[in-house]
C-alpha positions as CSV (number, residue, x, y, z in Angstrom):
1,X,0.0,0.0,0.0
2,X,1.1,3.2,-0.9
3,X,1.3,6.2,1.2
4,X,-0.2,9.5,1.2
5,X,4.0,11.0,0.3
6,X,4.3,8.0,-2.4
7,X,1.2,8.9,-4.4
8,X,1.7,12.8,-4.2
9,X,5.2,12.0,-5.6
10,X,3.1,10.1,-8.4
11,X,1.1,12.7,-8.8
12,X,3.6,15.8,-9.0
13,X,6.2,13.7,-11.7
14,X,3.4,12.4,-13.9
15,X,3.6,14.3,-17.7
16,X,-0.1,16.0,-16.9
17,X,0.1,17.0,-21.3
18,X,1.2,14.2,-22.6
19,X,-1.9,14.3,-25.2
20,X,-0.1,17.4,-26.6
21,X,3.1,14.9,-27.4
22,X,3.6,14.2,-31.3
23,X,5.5,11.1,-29.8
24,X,3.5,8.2,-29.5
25,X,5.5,6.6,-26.7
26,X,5.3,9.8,-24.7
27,X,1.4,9.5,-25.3
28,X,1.4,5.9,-24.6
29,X,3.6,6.2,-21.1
30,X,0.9,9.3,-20.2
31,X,-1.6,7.2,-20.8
32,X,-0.6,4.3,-18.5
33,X,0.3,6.3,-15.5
34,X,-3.1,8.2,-16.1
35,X,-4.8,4.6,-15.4
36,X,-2.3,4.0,-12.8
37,X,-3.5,7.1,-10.9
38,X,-7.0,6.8,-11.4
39,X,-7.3,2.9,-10.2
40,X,-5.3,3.6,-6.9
41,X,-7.6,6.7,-6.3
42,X,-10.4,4.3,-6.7
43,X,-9.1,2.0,-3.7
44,X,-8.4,5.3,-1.2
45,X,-10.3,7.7,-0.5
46,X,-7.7,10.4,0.4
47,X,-5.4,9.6,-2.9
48,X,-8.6,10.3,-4.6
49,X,-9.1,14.0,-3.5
50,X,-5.4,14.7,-4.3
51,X,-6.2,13.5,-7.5
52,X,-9.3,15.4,-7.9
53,X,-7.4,18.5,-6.6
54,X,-4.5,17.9,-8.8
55,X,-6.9,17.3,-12.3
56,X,-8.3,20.7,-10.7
57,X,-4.8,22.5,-10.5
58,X,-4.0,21.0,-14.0
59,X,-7.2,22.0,-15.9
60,X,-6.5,25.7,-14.6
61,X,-3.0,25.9,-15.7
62,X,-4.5,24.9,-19.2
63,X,-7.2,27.1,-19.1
64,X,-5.5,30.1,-18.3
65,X,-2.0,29.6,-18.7
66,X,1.0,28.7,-16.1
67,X,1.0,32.2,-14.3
68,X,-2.6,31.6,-13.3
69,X,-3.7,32.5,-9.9
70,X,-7.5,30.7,-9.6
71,X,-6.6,26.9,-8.4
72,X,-3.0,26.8,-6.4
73,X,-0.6,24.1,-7.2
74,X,-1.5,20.9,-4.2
75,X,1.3,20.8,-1.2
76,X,2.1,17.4,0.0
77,X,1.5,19.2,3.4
78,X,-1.9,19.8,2.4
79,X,-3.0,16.1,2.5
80,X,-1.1,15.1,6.3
């Protein structure tokens, strides 16, 4: 089992725009740790909201660009 400092290191070196890669194997490798996230979220309850929170901080940065100010970047201290 994972903890709660294991999965927000997951979750902070996983390649969030991978589906803006031209190389496959950069998509494909995305795409896997993706699921990877998603199923251990599934099985705790906690990884799941710094998923959510993450996917929120993400979505943000996308939106408005990297300087945005709306959704602040998740803290590992923010989950202990």
């Amino acid at each position: 089992m994972l903890t709660i400092e294991e999965y927000f290191d997951m979750l902070r070196r996983h390649d969030w725009f991978y589906e803006y890669s031209d190389d496959h194997s950069a998509w494909q490798r995305g795409q896997a740790g993706k699921v990877e996230l998603r199923n251990l979220a599934k099985e705790n309850e906690q990884f799941a909201i710094m998923l959510a929170d993450y996917n929120n901080y993400i979505n943000a940065v996308i939106k408005e660009g990297p300087k945005q100010e709306t959704v602040p970047l998740p803290k590992l201290e923010d989950y202990l």
